[in-house]
Backbone as JSON, one array per atom type, in Angstrom:
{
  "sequence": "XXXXXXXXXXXXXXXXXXXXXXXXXXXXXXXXXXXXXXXXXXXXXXXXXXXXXXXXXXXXXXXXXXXXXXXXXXXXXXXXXXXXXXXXXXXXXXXXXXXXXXXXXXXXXXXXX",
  "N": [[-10.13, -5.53, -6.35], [-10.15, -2.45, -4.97], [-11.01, 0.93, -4.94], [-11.34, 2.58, -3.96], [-10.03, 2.6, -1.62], [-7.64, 2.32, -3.21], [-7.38, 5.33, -3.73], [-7.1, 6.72, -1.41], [-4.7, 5.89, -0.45], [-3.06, 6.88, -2.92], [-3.52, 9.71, -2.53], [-2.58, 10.24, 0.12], [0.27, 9.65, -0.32], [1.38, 11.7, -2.22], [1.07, 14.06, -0.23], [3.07, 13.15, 1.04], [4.92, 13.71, -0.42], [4.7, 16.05, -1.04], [5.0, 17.39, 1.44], [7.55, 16.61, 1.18], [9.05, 14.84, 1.12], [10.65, 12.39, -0.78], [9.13, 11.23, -4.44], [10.73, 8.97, -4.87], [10.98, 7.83, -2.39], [9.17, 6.51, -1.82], [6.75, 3.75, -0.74], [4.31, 1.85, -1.77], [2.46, -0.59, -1.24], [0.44, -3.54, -1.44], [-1.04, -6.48, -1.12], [-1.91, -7.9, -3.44], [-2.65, -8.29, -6.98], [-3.77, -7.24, -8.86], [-4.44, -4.58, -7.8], [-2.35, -3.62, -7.61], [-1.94, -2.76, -9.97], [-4.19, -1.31, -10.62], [-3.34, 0.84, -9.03], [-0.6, 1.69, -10.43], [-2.19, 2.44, -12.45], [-3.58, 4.91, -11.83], [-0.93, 6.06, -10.81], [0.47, 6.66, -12.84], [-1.25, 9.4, -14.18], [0.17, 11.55, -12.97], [2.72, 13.55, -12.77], [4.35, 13.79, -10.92], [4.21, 12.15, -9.37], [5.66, 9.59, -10.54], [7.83, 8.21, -10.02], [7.42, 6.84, -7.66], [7.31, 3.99, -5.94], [5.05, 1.04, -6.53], [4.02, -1.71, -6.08], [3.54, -5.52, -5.17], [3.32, -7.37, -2.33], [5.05, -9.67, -2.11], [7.13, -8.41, -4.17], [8.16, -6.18, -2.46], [10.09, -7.75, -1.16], [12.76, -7.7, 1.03], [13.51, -5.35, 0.86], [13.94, -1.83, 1.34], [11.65, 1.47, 2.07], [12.01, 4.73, 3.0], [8.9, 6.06, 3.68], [6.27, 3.6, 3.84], [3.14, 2.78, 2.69], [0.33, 0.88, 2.94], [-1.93, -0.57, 1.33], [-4.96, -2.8, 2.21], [-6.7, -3.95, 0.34], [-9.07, -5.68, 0.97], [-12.61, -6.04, 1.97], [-15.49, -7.03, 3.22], [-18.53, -7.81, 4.74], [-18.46, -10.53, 5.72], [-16.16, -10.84, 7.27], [-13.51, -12.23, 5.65], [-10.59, -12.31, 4.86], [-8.54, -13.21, 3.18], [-5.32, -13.17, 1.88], [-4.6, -11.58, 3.76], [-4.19, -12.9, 6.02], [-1.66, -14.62, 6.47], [0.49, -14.51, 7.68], [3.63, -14.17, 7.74], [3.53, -12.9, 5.48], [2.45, -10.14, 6.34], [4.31, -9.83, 7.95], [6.0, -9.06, 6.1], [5.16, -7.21, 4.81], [5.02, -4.96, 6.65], [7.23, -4.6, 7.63], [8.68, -3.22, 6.03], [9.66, -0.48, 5.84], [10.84, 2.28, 6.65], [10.71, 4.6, 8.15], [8.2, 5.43, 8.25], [4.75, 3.94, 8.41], [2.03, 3.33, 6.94], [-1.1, 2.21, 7.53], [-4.17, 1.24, 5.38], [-7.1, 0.47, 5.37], [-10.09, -1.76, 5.69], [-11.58, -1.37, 8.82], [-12.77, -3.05, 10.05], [-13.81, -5.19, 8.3], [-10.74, -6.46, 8.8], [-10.72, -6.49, 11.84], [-10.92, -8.52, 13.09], [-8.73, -10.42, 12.66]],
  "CA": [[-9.64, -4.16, -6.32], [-10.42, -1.27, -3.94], [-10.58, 1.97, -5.69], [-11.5, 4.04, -2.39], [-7.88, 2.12, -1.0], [-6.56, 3.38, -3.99], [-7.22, 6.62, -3.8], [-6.6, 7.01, -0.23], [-3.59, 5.66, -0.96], [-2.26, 8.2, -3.76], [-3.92, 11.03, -1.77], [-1.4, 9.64, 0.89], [1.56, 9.63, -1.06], [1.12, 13.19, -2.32], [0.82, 14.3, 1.06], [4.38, 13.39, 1.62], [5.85, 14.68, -1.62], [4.4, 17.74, -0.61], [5.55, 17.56, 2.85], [9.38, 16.75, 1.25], [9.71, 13.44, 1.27], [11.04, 12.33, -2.52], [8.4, 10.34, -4.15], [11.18, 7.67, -4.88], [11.23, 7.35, -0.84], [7.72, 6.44, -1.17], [6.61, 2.34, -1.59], [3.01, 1.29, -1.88], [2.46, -2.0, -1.16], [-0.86, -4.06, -1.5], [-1.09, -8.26, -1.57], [-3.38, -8.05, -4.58], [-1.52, -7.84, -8.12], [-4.72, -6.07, -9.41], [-4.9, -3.35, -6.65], [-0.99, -2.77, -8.13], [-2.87, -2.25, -11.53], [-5.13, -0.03, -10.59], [-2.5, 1.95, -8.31], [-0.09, 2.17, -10.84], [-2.81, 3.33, -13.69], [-3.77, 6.2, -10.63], [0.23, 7.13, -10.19], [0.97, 7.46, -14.07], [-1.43, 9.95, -14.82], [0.63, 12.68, -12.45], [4.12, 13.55, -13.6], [5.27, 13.96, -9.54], [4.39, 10.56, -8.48], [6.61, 8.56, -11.39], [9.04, 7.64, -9.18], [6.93, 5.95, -6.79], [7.32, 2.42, -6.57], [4.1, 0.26, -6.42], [4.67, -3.36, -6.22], [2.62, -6.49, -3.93], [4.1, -7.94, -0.82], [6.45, -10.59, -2.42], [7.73, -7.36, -5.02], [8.92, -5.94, -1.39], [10.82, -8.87, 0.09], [14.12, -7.38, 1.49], [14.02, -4.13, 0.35], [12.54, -0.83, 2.02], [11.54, 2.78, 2.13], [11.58, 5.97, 4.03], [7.35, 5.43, 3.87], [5.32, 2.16, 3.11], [1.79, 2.39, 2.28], [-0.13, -0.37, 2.78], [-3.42, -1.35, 0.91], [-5.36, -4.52, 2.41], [-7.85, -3.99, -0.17], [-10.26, -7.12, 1.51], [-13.44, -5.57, 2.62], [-16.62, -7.36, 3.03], [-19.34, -8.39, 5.77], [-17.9, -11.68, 6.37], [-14.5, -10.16, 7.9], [-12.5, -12.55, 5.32], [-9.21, -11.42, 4.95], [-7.72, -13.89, 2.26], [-4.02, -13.04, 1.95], [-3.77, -10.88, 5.04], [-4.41, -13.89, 7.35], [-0.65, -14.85, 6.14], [1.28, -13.63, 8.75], [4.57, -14.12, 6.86], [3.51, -11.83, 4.16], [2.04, -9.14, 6.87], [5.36, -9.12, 8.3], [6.99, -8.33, 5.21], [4.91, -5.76, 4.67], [4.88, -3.75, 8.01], [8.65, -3.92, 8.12], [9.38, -2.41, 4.88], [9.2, 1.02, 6.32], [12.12, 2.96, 7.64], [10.49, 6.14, 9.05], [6.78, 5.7, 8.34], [4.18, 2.99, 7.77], [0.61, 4.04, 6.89], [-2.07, 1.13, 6.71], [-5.33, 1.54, 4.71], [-7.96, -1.08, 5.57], [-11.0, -1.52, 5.96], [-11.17, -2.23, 10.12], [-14.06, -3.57, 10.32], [-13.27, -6.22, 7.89], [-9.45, -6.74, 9.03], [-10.53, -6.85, 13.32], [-11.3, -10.38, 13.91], [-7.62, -11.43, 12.71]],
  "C": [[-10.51, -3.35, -5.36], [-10.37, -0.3, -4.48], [-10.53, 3.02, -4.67], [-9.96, 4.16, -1.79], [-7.17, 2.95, -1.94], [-6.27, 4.81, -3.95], [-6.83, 7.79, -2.81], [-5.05, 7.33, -0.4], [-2.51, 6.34, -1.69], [-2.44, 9.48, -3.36], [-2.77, 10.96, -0.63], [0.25, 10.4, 0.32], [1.24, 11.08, -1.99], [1.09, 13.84, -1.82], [2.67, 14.3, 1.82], [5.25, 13.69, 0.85], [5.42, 15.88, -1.46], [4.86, 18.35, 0.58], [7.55, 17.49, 2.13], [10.09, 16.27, 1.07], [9.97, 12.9, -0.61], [10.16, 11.08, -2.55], [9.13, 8.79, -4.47], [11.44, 7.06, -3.38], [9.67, 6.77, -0.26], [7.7, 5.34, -1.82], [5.23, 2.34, -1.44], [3.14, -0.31, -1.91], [0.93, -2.37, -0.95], [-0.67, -5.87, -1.81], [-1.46, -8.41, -2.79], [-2.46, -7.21, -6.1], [-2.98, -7.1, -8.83], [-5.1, -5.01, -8.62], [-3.32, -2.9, -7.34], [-1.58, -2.04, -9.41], [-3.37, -0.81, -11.64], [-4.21, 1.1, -9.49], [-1.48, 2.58, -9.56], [-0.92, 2.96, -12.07], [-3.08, 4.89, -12.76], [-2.42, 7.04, -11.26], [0.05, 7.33, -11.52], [0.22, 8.73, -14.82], [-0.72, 11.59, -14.0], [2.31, 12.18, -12.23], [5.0, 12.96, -12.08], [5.6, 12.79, -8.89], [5.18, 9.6, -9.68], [7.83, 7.64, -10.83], [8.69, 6.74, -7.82], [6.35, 5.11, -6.85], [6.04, 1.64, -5.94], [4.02, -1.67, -6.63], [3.62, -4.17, -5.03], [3.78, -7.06, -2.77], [5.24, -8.2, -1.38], [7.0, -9.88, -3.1], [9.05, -7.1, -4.3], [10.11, -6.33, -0.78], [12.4, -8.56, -0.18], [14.49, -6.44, 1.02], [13.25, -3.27, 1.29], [12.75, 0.69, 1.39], [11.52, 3.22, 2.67], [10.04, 5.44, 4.62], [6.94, 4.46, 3.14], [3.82, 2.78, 3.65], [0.86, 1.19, 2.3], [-1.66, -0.37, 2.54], [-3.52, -2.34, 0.89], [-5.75, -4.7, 1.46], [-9.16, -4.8, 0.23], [-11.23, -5.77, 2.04], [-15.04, -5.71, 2.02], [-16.88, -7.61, 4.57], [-18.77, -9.36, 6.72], [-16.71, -11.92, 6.92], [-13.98, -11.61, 7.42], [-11.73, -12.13, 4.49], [-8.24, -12.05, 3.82], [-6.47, -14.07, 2.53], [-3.43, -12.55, 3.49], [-3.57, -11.66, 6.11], [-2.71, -14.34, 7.32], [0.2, -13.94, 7.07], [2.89, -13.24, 8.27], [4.6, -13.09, 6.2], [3.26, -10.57, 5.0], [3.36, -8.53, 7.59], [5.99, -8.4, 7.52], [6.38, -7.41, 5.02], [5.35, -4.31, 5.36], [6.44, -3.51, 8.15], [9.38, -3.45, 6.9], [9.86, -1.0, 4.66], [10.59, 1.51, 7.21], [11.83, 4.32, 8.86], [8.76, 6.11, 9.35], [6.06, 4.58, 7.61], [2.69, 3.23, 7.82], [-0.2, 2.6, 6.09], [-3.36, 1.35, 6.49], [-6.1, 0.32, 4.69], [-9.54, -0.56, 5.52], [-11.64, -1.73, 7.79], [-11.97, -2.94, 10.41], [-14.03, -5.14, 9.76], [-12.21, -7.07, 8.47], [-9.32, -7.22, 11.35], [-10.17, -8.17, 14.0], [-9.3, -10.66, 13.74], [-6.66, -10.59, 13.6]]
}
């Protein structure tokens, strides 16, 4: 888990329910079924974000949104990347997005690949 990602993340997505955007037009996406955990314990404690869907890559597959969110969560020294090296899965991510795709990384970690 990432809690900084996370919070980016819901700071994010609040940002565009405030801007207009309905937060059921808003997806979060993250590889990591415990970064969903800890996103969805985040969204439920605010009434506005209930409608915004939090789910991992494979959740995604063949569906989209207005905006996607994307938390890598990976971020250590040894720039490895686990899941994200999966190019398959990175596609599905990045093209889940109809209007807007906002990725949350660490870059430093995520450069080498």
């Amino acid at each position: 888990m990432n809690e900084g990602e996370a919070d980016v993340a819901i700071a994010h997505a609040k940002r565009l329910i405030e801007s207009g955007v309905r937060a059921s037009d808003i997806g979060i996406i993250t590889p990591y079924a415990a970064q969903v955990v800890l996103l969805r314990m985040i969204r439920n404690k605010e009434d506005k974000l209930k409608e915004l869907e939090i789910s991992t890559v494979d959740g995604f597959q063949g569906r989209e949104k207005e905006a996607i969110i994307i938390s890598m969560v990976r971020s250590n020294t040894k720039n490895e990347v686990g899941f994200l090296s999966d190019r398959r899965r990175m596609n599905v991510a990045v093209t889940r997005a109809r209007r807007q795709c906002c990725l949350i990384c660490d870059t430093e970690t995520v450069s080498i690949e």
